[in-house]
N, C-alpha and C positions, 0 to 999 in steps of 0.2 A: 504494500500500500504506500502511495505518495505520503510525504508528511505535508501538513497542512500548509498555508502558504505561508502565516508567520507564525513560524515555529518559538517565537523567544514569546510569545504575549503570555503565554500560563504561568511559565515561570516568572516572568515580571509580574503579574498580579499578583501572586505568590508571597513573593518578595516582598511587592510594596504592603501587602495586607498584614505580615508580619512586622513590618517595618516601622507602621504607620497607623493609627488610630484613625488617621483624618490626615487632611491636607496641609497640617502645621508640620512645626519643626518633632523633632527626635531630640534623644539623645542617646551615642552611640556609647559605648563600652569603652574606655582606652587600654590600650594592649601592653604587652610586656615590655619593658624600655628595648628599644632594640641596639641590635650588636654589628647590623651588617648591612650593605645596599640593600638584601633582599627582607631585609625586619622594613627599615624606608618604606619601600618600596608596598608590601602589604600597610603599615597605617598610613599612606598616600591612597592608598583604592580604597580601602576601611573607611574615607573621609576626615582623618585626623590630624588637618594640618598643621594646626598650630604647633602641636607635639612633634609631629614630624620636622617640620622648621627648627626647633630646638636641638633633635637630636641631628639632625644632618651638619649644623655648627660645631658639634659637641664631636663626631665624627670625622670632619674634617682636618682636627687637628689631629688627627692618629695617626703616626706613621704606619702601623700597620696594615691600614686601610688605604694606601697612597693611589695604591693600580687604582681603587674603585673612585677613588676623589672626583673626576668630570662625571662619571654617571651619579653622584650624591648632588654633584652643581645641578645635572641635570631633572634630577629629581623637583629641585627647589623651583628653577624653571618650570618646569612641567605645573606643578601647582599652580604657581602664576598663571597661564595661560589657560589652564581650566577657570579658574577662576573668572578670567575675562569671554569665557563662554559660556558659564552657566550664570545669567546675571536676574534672573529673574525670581521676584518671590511670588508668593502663591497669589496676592492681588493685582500684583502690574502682570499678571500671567493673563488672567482675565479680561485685561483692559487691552494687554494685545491683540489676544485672540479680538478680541468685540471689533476691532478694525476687521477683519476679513469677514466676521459672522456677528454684525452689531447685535442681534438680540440673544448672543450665547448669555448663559445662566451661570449663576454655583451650579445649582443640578447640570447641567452640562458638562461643566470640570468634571465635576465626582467621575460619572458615566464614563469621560473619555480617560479619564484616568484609571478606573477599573479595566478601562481596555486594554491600557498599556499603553498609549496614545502621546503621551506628555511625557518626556524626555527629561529626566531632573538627576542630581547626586547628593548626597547629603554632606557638609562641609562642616566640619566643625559642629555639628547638631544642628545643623539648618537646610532645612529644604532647598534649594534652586533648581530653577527648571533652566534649561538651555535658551539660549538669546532665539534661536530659530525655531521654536515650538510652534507657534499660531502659522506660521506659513509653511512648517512642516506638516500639520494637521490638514489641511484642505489637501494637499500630495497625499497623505497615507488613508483617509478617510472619504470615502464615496458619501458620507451621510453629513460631513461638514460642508465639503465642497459644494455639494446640492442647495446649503442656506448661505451661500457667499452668493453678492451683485454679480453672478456673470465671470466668476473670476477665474483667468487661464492658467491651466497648469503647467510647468516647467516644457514638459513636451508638446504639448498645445503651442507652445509657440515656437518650434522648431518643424521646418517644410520636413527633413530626413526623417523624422522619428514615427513616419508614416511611409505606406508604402507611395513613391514618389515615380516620375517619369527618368528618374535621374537613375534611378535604380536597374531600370529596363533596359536604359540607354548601354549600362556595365556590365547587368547581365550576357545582354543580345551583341557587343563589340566582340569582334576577332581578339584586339587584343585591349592593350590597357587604355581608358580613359583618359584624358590626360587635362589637366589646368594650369594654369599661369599665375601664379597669386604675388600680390606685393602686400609687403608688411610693412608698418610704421609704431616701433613702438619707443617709448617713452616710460624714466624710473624715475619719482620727484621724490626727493629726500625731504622732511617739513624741516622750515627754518630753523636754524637753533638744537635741532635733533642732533648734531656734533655741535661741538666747542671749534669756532671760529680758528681758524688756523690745521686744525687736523687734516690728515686723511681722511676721503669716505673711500670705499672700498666697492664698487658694486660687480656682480655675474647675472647677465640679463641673461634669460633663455636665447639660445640659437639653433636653428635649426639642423638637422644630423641628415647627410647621403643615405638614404637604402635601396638601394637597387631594388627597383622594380615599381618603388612605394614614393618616394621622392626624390628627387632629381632635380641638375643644373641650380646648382643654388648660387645666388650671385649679391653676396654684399655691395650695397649703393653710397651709403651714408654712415657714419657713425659722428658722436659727439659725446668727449672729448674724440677726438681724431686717432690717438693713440689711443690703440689698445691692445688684448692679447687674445688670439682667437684658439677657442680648446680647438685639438684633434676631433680629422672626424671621426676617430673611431673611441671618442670619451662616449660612455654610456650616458651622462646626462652632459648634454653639451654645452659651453654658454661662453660670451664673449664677453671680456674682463675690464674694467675703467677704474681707473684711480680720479679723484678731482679734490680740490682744498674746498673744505667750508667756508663761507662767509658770514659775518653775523648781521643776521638778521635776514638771509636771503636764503631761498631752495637750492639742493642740490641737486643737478638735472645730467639726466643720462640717455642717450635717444644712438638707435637702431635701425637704419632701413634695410629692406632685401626683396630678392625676389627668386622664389622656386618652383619647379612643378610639382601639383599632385596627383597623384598616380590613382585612381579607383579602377580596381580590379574584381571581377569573379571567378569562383573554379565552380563546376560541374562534380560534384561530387559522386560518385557510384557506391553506395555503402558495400555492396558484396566484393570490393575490391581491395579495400582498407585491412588490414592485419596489424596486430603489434610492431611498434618497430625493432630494432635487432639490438641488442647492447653496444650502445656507443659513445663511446668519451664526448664528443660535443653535446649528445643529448641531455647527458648523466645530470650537472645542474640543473636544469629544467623538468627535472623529478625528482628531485629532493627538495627534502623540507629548509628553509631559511627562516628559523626566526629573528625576530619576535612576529611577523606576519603573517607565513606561509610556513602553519607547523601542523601537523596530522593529529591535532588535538584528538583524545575520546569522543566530547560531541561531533567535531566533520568526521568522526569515521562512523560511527550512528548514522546523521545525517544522510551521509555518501549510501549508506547499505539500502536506505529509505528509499532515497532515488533511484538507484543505481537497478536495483533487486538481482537480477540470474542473468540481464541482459552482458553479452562479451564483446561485440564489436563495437569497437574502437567511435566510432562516428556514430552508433547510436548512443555509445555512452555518453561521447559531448553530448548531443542533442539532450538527451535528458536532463543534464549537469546545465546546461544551456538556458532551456526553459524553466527549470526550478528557479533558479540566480536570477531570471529576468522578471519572475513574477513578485518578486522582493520591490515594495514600491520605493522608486527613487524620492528621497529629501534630500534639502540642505544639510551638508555634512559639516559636523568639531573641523575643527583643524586637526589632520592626521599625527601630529606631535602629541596630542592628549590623549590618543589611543596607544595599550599595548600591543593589542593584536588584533590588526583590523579585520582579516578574513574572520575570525571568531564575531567578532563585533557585528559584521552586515548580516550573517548569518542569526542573531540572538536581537537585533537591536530593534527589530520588525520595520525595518525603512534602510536605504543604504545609499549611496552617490556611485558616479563614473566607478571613483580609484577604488572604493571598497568593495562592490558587487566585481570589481574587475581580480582583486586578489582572494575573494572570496572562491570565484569561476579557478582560475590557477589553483589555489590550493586543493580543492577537489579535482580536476580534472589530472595533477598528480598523484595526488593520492589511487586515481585510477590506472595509472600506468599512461595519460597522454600527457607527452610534455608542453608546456608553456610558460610564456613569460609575459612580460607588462611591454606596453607602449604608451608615451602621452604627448599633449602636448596641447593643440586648439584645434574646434570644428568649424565649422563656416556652413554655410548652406547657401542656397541658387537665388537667396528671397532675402538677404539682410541680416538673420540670424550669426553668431558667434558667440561661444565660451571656450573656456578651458575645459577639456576632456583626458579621460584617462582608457585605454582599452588593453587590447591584446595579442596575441599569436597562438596557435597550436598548432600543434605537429601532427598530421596522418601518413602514415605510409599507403600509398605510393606517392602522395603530390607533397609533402614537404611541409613545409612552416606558411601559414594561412594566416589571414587577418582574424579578428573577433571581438565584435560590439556588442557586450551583452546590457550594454545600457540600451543601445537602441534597439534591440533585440528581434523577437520574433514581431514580425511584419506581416498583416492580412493579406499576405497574397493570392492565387489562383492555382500556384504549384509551389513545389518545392524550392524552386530556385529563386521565388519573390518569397515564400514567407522563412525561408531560413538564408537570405541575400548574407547577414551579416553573421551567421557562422562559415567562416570560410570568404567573405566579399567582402569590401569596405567601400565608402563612395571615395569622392576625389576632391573632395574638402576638409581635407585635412593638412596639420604641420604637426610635423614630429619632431620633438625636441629630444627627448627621451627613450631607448630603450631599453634598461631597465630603471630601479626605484632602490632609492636608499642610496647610492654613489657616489663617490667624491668629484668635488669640480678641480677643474684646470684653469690657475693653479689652485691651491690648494684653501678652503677656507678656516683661519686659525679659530672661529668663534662659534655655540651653536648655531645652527641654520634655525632659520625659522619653518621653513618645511623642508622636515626631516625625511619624508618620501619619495616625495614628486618634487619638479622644478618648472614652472609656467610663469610663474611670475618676476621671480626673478627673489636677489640674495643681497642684504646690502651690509659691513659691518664698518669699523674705526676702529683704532686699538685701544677704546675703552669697552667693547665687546660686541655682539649684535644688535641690529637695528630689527624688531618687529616690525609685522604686518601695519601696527597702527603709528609709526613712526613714516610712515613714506605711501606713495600709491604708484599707481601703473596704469597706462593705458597701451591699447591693439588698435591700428586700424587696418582695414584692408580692403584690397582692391582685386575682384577677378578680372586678369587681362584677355582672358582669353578663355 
C-alpha cells in the first residue's frame, strides 16, 4: 500500500498534543549540562537556547574540544538564524494568516493546527510559528486557498509547471532545443554593513558548461572589472570581486553574460532499462552523504511503502517520482536551519525545489538509481523566473537524464507529456551548480550563509559573514533567441 500523501501530519499532531495544552507557550525540560558538539547540538533541536548559548562559551575555551570549535560557532549561528525565521507568536500568527483569509478565526488556528498545518518550534518555552506560515497555508491547504480573494499559487503563476506547447516542441525535436538567454545580475551590500575602509568580499553565482545542457557561455560585463572566475569544472561555480566600503554608501557588484539552454527529451522504453554494473564514477551517487542524503530508518520505511516488489529501474523512479511530487511545495527555512533536509521534506508535510529534490536523490539511492542535484534559475516563455533546485538520474542504457520533480508529473495524453520531466527538462534554464554543499573558488574563510545551494550569491569582510539580510540581489533577463 502507498503511504498516504503527508506522511509526517500524525506524528506532528502527536507531538504537538503532547507538547501542548493549547496554543501558548511550554515549558521544556533542561537536559544534562552537556560535554560535547553533539550534547549542543540535541539542547539546540530540544529548543534550549539560552542554555545552549552558555554552554557552547563554556566549551569553546576547551582545548580538548578545538577540532569541534567552528561546528560549536556554528551551532551559535545556527540558533541565530532560526530565530530570524521562526518570528511569529500565536497572535501576529492570526493576523497574518487574516491577510490571505480575512475572516480566518481562533477556531481556525486550533483546526489547522491539529492538522499539522502551522509550522512553529518551541525556543526557550515559547511557541513561534515560522515567518512563512499564512502563505505557506493556502500552498498546502485546498480548504484555505478556496477562502483566499482569488489568490495564485506559486505554480499558478509559472506557464512550465503545466503541460505547455514548449514541452511538445522538446518532446517532438530531432534533437536539443536550444535558447539564447542574457543575464544581468547585480549584489548590493546595505550601507555601513562593513566598516568604511574594509574589504567586502563577494562570489556571485556563475554559470557552469554541461554539454548537452548549457553551452557557449560568454561573459559581457562585470563591475568591479577585476575579478576571478572559478573553473568550469568547480561544482558550485561563481565569479569572485573584492571592492573597499565607503561610509555611508552601498556596496555594488554587477554581472553580465550570455548562454545557451539546452531542453532536451529521451524516449524512454522501460523493458530496456537494467541495473547499472558497479562502477567507480557511479559509486558517489549511491551513497549516502550526510547530514542530507543519509538512508535514515524512516526513508527506508518510506522507500518499502512506495517502492513495494516492483525491480525495474524506471519504474522504481516513476514511483519515487510521483510520491516526492505529490509533497505540496511551500516557502522553504533557509536550508542552514535544517539538519537533514531529505528527512525534513519527507516529515514536514510541504517541501520546496532543493528539499523534494534531495529528498527524490536520497530515495532513489537508497534504491540502487544513482543521482545527484542541479540548481541554479528557471525562466519561462511568458515572464516568469526564480531560483530552482532539480536533478539527474542515471538509467542504463541512456545514461544521466535530467529530473524536475518540483514541476513534476504533467496532465498529458501519453507518457512522454505526462512524465516530460522525469528524464526531459525544458530550455529555460541556468545552471550554476552541480552539486550542493561545495566549496567556492577561491576559497571562503567565513560561514556561508547558504550552506547548500549557491543562487544568490556569498558576500563576507574579515570581520566575518554578511547575511541574507545585510545585502540583496537582483536577475534580469532576456530571451534572444
Amino acid at each position: 500500500m502507498s503511504p498516504p500523501k503527508l506522511p509526517c501530519r500524525l506524528t506532528l499532531l502527536l507531538s504537538v498534543a503532547v507538547a501542548f495544552s493549547s496554543l501558548g507557550a511550554c515549558t521544556p525540560s533542561t537536559p544534562e549540562t552537556p560535554e560535547s558538539l553533539q550534547d549542543v547540538q540535541n539542547m539546540v533541536d530540544d529548543g534550549h537556547y539560552t542554555d545552549a548559548r552558555q554552554h557552547i562559551q563554556r566549551l569553546l575555551q576547551e582545548d580538548r574540544l578545538k577540532q569541534e570549535h567552528p561546528s560549536l560557532k556554528f551551532e551559535a549561528e545556527r540558533m541565530r538564524r532560526i530565530e530570524m525565521e521562526f518570528t511569529l507568536s500565536r497572535d501576529q500568527l492570526l493576523q497574518s494568516i487574516q491577510r490571505y483569509i480575512p475572516d480566518a478565526t481562533e477556531s481556525d488556528l486550533t483546526q489547522w493546527d491539529k492538522a499539522g498545518l502551522l509550522e512553529s518550534k518551541v525556543i526557550d518555552g515559547e511557541r513561534r510559528f515560522f515567518r512563512k506560515t499564512a502563505y505557506n497555508l493556502v500552498h498546502i491547504s485546498d480548504d484555505a486557498a478556496a477562502r483566499t480573494d482569488g489568490y495564485r499559487r506559486f505554480s499558478e503563476k509559472a506557464p512550465l509547471y503545466t503541460l505547455h506547447q514548449h514541452h511538445r516542441d522538446v518532446s517532438m525535436a530531432d534533437g536539443p532545443v536550444r535558447k539564447r538567454i542574457r543575464i544581468s545580475y547585480a549584489l548590493t551590500v546595505d550601507p555601513d554593513a562593513v566598516p568604511a575602509g574594509e574589504t567586502v568580499r563577494a562570489w556571485l553565482p556563475f554559470p557552469k558548461p554541461v554539454l548537452g545542457r548549457q553551452e557557449n557561455i560568454s561573459l559581457l560585463a562585470s563591475s568591479p572589472e577585476q575579478y576571478v572566475l572559478a573553473a568550469e569544472t568547480q561544482p558550485q561555480r561563481t565569479i569572485y570581486f573584492e571592492k573597499q566600503a565607503e561610509a555611508g554608501r552601498p556596496v555594488e557588484f554587477a554581472v553580465s553574460y550570455e548562454f545557451d539552454s539546452l531542453g532536451r527529451s529521451t524516449a524512454i522504453e522501460p523493458e530496456r532499462v537494467q541495473a547499472p554494473a558497479p562502477n567507480e564514477a557511479l559509486a558517489p551517487h549511491l551513497q549516502e552523504r550526510p547530514p542530507h542524503v543519509q538512508f535514515t530508518p524512516y526513508l527506508r520505511k518510506l522507500s518499502e511503502q512506495i517502492v513495494g516488489d516492483e525491480s525495474n529501474p524506471y519504474r522504481i523512479a516513476q514511483k519515487l517520482f510521483a510520491y516526492v511530487d505529490s509533497i505540496p511545495w511551500a516557502g522553504a527555512r533557509e536550508y542552514s536551519t535544517i539538519r537533514n533536509i531529505s528527512e525534513y521534506a519527507a516529515k514536514a508535510g510541504h517541501a520546496d525545489c532543493g528539499q523534494q529534490t534531495l529528498l527524490l536523490i536520497t530515495l532513489m539511492r537508497m534504491n540502487g538509481i544513482p543521482a545527484r542535484w542541479q540548481s541554479g534559475w528557471e525562466f519561462s516563455p511568458s515572464g516568469f523566473d526564480t531560483m530552482h533546485d532539480w536533478g539527474e538520474f542515471y538509467l542504463e542504457p541512456y545514461g544521466w537524464l535530467p529530473m524536475d520533480v518540483t514541476h513534476g508529473k504533467l496532465a498529458g495524453i501519453s507518457d512522454s507529456e505526462t512524465w516530460f520531466y522525469l528524464g526531459g527538462i525544458d530550455a529555460y534554464r541556468l545552471i550554476f551548480n552541480t552539486d550542493y554543499s561545495q566549496p567556492f573558488e577561491p576559497a571562503k574563510e567565513h560561514f556561508r550563509s547558504e550552506t547548500v545551494d549557491s543562487q544568490r550569491g556569498e558576500v563576507e569582510w574579515s570581520g566575518g559573514n554578511l547575511y541574507f539580510d545585510q545585502w540583496d540581489y537582483s536577475l534580469e533577463w532576456e530571451i534572444l533567441d
